[in-house]
KOLMIMAR-321927 format. One record per residue: z, y, x of N, C-alpha, C in turn; residue number from 1. Coordinates in pm, whole numbers, plus 32768, in hexadecimal, padded with zeros to 4 digits. Example, Ala and Ser with C-alpha at 12.3 -4.5 7.8 and 13.67 -1.06 7.14 Angstrom:
n.z = 830C; n.y = 7DC7; n.x = 8527; ca.z = 830C; ca.y = 7E3E; ca.x = 84CE; c.z = 830C; c.y = 7EB6; c.x = 8528; seq = 1
n.z = 82C4; n.y = 7F1F; n.x = 8505; ca.z = 82CA; ca.y = 7F96; ca.x = 8557; c.z = 8313; c.y = 8003; c.x = 850A; seq = 2
***
This chain:
n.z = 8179; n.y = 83AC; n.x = 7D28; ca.z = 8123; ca.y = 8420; ca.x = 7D35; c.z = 815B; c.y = 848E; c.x = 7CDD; seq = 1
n.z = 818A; n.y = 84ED; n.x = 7CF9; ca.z = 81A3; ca.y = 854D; ca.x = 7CD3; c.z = 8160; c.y = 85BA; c.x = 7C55; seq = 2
n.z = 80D9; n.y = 85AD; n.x = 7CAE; ca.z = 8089; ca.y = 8609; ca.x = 7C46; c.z = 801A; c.y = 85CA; c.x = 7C01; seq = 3
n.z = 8069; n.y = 8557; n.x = 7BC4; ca.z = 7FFC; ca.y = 84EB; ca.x = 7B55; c.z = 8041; c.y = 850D; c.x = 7AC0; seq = 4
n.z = 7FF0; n.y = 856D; n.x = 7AA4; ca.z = 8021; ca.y = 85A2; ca.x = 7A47; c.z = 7F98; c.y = 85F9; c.x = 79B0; seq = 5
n.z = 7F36; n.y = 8596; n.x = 79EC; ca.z = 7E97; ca.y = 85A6; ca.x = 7991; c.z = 7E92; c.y = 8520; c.x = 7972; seq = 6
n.z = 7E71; n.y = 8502; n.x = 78E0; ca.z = 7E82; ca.y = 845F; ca.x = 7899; c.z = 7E03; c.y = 8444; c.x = 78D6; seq = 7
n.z = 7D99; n.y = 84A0; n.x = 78D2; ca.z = 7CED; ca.y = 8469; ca.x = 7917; c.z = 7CF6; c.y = 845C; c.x = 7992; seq = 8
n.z = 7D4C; n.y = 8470; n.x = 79D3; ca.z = 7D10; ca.y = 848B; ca.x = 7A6D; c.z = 7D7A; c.y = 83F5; c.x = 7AA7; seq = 9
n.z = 7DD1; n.y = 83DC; n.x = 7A46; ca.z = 7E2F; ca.y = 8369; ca.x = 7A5F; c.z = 7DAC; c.y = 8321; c.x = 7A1B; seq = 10
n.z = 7DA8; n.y = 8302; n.x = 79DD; ca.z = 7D3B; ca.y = 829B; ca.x = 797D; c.z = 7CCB; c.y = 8279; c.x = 79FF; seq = 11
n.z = 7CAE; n.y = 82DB; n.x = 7A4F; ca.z = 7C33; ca.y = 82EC; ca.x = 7AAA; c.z = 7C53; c.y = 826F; c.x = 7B12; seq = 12
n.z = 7CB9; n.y = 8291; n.x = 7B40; ca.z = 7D23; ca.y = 8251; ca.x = 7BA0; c.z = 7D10; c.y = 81BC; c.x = 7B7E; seq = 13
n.z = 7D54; n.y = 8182; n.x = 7B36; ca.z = 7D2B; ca.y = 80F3; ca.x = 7B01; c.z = 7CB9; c.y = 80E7; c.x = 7AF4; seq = 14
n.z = 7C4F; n.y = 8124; n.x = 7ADB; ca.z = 7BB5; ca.y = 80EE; ca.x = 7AEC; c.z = 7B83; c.y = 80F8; c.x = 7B84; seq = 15
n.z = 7BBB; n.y = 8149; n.x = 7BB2; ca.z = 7B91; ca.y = 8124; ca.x = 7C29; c.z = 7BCE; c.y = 80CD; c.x = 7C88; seq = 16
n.z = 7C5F; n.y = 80B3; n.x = 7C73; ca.z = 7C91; ca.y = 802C; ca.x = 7CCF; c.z = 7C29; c.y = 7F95; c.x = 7C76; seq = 17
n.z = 7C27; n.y = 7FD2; n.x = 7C17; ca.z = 7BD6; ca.y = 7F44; ca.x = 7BDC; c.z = 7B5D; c.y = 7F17; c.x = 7C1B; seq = 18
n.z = 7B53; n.y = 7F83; n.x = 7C6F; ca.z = 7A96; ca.y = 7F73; ca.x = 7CB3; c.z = 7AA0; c.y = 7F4E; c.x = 7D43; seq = 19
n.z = 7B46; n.y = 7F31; n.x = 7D70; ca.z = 7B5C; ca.y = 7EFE; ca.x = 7E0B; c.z = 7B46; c.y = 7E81; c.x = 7DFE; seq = 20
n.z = 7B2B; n.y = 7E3E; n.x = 7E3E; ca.z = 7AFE; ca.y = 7DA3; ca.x = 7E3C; c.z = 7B7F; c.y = 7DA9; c.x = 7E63; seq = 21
n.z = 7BD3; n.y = 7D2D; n.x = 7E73; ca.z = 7C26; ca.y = 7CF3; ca.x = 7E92; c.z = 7CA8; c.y = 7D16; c.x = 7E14; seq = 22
n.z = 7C8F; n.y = 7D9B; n.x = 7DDF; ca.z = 7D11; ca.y = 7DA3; ca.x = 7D7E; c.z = 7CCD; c.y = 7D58; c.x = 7D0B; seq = 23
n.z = 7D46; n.y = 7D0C; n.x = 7CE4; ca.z = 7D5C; ca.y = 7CB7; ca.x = 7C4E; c.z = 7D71; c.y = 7D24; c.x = 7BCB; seq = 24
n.z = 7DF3; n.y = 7D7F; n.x = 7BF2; ca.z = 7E2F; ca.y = 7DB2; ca.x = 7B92; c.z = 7E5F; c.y = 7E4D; c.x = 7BC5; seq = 25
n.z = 7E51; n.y = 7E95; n.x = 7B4E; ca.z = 7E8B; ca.y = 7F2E; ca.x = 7B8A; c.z = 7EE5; c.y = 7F56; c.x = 7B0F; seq = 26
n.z = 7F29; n.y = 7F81; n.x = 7AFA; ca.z = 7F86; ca.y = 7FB0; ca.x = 7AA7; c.z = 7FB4; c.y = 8037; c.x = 7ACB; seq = 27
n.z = 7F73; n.y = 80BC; n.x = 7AA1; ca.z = 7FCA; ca.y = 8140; ca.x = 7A7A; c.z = 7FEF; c.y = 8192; c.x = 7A31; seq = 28
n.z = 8090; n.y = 81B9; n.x = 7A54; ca.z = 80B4; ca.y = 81BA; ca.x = 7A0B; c.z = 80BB; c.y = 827A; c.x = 7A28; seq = 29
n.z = 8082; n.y = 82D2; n.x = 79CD; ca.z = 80BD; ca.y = 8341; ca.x = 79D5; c.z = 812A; c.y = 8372; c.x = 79C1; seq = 30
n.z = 8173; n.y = 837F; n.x = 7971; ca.z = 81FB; ca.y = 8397; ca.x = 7964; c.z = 8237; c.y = 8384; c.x = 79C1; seq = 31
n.z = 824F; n.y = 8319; n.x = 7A12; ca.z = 82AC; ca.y = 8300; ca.x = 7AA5; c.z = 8266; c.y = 8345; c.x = 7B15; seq = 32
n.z = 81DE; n.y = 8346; n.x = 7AEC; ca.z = 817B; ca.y = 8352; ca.x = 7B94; c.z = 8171; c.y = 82EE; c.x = 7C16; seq = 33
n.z = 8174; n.y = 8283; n.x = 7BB5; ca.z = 8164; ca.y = 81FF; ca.x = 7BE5; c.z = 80D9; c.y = 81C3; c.x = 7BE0; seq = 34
n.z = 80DA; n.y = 814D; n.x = 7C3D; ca.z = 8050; ca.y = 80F7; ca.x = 7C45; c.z = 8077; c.y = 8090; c.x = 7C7D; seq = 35
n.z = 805C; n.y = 8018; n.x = 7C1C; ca.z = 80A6; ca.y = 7F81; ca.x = 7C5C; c.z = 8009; c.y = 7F2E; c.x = 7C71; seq = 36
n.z = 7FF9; n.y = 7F30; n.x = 7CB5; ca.z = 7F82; ca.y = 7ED4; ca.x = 7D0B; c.z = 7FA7; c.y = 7E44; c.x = 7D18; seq = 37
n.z = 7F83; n.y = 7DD1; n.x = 7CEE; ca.z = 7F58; ca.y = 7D5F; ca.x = 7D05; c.z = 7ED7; c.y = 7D39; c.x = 7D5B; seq = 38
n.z = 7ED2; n.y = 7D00; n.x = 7DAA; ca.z = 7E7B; ca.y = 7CE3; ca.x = 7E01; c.z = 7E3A; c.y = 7C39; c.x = 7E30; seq = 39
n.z = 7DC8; n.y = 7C1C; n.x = 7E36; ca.z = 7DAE; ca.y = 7B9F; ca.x = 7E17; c.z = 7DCA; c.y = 7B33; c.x = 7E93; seq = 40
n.z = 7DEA; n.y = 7AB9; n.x = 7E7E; ca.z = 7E1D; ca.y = 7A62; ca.x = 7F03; c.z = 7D8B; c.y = 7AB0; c.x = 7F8A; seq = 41
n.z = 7DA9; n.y = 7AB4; n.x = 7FC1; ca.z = 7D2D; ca.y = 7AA4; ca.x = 804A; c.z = 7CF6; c.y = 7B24; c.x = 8056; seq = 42
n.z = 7D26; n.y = 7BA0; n.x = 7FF5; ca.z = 7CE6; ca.y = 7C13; ca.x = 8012; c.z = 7D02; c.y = 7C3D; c.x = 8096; seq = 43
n.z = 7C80; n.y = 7CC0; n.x = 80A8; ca.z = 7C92; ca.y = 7D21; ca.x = 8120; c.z = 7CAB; c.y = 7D8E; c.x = 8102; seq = 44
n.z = 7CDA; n.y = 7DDE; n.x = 809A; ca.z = 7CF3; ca.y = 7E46; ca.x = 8066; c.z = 7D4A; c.y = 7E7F; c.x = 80BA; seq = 45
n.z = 7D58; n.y = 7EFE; n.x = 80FF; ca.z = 7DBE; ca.y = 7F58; ca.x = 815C; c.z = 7DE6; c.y = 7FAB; c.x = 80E1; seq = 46
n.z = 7E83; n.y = 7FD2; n.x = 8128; ca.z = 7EEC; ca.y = 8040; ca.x = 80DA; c.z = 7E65; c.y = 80BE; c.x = 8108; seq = 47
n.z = 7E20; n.y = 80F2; n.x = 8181; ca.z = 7DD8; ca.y = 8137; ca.x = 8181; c.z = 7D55; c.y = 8139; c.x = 80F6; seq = 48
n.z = 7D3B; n.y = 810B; n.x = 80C6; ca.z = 7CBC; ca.y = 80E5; ca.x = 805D; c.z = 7D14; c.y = 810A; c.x = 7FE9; seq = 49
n.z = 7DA8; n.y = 80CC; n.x = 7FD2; ca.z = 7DD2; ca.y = 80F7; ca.x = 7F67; c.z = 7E15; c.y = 816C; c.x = 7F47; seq = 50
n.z = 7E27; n.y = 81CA; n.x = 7FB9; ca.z = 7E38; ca.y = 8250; ca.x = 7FCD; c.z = 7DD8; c.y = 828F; c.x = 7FC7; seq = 51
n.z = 7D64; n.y = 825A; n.x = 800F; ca.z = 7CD5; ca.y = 82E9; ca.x = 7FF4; c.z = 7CCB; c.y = 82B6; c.x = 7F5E; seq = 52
n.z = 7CD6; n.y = 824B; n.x = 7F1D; ca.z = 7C73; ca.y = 826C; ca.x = 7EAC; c.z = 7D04; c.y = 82D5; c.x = 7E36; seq = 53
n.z = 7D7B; n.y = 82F7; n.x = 7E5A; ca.z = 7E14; ca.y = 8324; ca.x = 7E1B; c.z = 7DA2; c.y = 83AE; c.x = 7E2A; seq = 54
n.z = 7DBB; n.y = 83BA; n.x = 7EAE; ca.z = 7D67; ca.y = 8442; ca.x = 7ED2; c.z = 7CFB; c.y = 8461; c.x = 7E9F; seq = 55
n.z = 7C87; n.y = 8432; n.x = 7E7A; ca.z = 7C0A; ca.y = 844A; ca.x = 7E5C; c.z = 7C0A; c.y = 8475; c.x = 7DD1; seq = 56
n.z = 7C87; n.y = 841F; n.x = 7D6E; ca.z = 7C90; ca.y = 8473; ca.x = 7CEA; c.z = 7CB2; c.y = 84B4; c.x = 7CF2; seq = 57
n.z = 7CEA; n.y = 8515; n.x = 7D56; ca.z = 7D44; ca.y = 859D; ca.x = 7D66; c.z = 7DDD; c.y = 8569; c.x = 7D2F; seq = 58
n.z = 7E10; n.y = 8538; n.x = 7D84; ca.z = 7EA5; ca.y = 8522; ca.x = 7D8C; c.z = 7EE7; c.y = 84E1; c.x = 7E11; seq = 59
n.z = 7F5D; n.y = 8515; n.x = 7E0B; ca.z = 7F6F; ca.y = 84E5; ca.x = 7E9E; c.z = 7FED; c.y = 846F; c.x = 7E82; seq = 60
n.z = 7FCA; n.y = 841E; n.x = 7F18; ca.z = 800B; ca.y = 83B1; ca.x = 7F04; c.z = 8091; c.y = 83C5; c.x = 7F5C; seq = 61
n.z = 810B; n.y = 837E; n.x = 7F25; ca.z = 816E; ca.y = 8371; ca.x = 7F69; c.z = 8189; c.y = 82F5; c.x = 7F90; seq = 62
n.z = 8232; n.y = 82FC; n.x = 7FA4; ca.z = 826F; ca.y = 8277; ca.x = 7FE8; c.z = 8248; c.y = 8213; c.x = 7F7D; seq = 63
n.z = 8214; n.y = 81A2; n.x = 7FCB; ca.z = 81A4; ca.y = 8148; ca.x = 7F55; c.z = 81ED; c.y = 80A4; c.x = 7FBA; seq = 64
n.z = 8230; n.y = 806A; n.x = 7F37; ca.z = 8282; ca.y = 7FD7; ca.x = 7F67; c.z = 8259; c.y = 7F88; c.x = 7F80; seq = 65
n.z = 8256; n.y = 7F0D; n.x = 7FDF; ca.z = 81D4; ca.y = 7EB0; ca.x = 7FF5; c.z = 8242; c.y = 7E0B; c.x = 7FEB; seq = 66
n.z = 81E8; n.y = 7DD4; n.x = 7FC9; ca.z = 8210; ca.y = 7D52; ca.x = 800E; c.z = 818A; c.y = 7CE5; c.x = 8063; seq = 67
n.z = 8186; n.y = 7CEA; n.x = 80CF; ca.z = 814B; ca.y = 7CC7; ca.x = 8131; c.z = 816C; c.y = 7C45; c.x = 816C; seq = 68
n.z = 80FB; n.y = 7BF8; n.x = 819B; ca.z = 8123; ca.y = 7B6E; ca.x = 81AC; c.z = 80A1; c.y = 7B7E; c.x = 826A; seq = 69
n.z = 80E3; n.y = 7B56; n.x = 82AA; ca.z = 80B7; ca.y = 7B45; ca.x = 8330; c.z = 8107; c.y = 7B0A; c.x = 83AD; seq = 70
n.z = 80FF; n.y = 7B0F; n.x = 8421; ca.z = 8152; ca.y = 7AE6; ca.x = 8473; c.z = 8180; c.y = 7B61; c.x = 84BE; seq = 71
n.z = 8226; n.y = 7B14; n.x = 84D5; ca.z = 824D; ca.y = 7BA8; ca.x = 84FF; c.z = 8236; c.y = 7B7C; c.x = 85B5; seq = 72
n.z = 8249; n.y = 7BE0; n.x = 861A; ca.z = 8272; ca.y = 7BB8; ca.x = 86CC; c.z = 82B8; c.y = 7C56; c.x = 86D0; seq = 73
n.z = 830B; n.y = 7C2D; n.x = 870A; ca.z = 837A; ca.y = 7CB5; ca.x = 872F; c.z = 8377; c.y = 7D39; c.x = 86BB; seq = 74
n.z = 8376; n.y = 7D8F; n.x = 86D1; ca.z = 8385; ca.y = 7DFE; ca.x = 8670; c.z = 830B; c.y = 7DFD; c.x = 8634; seq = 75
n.z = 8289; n.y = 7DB4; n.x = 8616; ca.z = 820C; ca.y = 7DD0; ca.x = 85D2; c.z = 81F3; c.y = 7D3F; c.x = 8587; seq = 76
n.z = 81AA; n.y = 7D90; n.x = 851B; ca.z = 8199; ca.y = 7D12; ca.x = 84D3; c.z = 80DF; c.y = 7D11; c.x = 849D; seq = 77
n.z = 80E9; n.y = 7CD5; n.x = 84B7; ca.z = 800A; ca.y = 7CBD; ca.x = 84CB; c.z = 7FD4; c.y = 7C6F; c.x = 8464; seq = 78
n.z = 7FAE; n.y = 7CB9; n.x = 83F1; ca.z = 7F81; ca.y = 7C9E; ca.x = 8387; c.z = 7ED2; c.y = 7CA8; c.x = 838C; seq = 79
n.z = 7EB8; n.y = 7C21; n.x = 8368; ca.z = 7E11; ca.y = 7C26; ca.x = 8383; c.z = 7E05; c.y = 7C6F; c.x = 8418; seq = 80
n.z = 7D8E; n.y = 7CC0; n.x = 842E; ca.z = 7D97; ca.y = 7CD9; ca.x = 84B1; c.z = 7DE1; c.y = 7D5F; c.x = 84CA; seq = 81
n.z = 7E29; n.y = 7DC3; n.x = 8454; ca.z = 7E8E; ca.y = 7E2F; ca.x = 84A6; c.z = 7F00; c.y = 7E07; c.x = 84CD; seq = 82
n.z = 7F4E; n.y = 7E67; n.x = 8522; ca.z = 7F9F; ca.y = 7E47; ca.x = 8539; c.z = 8010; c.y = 7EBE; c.x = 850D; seq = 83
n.z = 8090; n.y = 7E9A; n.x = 84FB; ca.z = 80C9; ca.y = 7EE5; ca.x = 8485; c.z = 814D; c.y = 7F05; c.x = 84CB; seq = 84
n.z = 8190; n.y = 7F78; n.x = 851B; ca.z = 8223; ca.y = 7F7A; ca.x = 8561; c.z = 828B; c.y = 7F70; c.x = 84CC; seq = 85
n.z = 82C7; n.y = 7F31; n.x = 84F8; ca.z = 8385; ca.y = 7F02; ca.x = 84C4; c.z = 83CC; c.y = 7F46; c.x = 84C5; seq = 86
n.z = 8415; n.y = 7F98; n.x = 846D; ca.z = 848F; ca.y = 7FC7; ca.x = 8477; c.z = 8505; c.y = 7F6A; c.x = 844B; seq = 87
n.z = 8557; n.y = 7F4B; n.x = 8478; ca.z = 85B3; ca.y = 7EEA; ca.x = 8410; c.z = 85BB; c.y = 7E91; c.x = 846F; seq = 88
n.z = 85FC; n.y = 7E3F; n.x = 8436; ca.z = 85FC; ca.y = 7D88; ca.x = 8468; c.z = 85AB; c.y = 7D2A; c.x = 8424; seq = 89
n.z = 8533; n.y = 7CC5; n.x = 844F; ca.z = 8515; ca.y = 7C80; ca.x = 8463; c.z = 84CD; c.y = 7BF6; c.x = 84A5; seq = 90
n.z = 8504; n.y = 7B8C; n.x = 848C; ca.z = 8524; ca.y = 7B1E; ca.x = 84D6; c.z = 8461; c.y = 7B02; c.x = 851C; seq = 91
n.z = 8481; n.y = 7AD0; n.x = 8581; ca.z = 83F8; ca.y = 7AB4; ca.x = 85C3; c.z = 83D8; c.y = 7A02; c.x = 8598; seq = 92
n.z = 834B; n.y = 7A2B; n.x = 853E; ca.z = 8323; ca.y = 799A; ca.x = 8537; c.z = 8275; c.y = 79C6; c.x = 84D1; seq = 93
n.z = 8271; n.y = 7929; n.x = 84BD; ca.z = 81DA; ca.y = 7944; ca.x = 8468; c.z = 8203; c.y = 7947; c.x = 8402; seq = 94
n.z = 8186; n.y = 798E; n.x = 83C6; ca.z = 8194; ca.y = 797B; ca.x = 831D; c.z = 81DF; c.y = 79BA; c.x = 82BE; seq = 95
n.z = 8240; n.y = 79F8; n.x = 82F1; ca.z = 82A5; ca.y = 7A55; ca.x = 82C9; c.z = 8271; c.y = 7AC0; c.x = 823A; seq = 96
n.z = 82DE; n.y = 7AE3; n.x = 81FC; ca.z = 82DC; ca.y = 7B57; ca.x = 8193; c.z = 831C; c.y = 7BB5; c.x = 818B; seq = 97
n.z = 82DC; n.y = 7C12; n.x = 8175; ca.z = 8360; ca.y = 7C8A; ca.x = 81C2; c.z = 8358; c.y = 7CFC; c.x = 8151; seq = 98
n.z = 83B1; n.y = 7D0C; n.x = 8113; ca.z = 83B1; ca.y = 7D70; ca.x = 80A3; c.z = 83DC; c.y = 7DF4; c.x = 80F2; seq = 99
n.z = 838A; n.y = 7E6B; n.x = 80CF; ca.z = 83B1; ca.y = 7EED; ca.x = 8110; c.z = 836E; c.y = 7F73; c.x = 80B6; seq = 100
n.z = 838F; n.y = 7FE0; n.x = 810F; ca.z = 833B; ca.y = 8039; ca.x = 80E5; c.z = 8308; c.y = 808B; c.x = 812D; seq = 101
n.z = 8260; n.y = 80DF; n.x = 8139; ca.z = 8218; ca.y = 8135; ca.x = 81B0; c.z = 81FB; c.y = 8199; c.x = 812E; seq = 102
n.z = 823D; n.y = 8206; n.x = 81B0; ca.z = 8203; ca.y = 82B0; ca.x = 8181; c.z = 8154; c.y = 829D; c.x = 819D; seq = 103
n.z = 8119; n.y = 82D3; n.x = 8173; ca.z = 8081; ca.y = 8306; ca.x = 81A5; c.z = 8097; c.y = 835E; c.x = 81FA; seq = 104
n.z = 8086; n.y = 8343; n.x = 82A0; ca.z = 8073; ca.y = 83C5; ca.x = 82D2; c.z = 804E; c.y = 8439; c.x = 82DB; seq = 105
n.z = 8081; n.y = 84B6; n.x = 831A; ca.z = 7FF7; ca.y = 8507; ca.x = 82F0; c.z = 7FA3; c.y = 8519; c.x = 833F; seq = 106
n.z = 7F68; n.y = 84C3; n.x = 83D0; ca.z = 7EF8; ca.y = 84DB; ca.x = 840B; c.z = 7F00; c.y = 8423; c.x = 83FA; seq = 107
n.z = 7E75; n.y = 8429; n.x = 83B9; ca.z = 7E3B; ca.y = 8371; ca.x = 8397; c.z = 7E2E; c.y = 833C; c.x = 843B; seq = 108
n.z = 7E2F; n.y = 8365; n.x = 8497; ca.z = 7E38; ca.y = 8338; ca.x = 851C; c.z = 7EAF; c.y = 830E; c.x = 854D; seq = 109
n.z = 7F07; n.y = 8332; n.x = 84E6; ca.z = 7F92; ca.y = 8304; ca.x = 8549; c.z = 7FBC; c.y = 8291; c.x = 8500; seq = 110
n.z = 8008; n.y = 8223; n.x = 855D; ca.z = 8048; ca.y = 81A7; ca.x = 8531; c.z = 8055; c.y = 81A1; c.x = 84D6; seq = 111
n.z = 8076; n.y = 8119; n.x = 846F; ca.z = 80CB; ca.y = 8108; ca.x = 83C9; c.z = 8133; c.y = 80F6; c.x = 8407; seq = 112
n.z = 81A2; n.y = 810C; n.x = 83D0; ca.z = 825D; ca.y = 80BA; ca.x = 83ED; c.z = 823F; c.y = 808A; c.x = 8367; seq = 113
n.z = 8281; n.y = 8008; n.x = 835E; ca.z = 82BF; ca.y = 7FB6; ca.x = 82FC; c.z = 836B; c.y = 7FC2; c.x = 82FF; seq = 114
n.z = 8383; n.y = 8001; n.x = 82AC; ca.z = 8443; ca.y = 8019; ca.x = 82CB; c.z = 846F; c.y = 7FB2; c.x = 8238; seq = 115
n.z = 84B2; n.y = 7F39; n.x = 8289; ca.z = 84DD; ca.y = 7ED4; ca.x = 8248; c.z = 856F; c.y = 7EF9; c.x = 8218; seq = 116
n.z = 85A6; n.y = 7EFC; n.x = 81B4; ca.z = 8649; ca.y = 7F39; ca.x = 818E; c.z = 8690; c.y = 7EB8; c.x = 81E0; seq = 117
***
């Protein structure tokens, strides 16, 4: 995040991922304009939820790194019930982990890409 650059309004930020059910752990860091999210086995937490709440302290979110565990079938990979398009290569099967990274779009209506390096 670019413009995380208020120690209160970062401070804000960690109290409020603390109030998502499913997150364990939040860690930010101002100086980088970072936010490392831990998340608990079996959550339902969406990259959408953890962008409105980036947004709601007044900051905007960027390219934000995931590691995701679901099954992949052809170019999509279906985590809980979304479904998530592929950029990259990966192999079709269950259970899979797929380290990547998604821009936040800028209309919340359009697809996520997961672009795997």
């Amino acid at each position: 995040m670019k413009d995380m650059d208020c120690q209160s309004c970062s401070d804000s930020l960690g109290v409020a991922f603390g109030k998502i059910r499913g997150v364990s752990h939040a860690n930010v860091n101002m100086q980088d304009g970072t936010v490392a999210i831990d998340l608990t086995s079996g959550n339902r937490v969406t990259l959408e939820q953890i962008w409105d709440t980036i947004k709601r302290i007044g900051f905007t979110p960027g390219e934000t790194k995931v590691t995701v565990r679901g099954s992949v079938k052809g170019s999509t990979l279906t985590v809980l019930d979304k479904t998530i398009a592929i950029e990259g290569k990966a192999d079709e099967g269950e259970n899979v982990e797929l380290k990547g990274a998604i821009t936040p779009p800028p209309d919340p209506r359009t697809p996520i890409k997961l672009r795997i390096p």
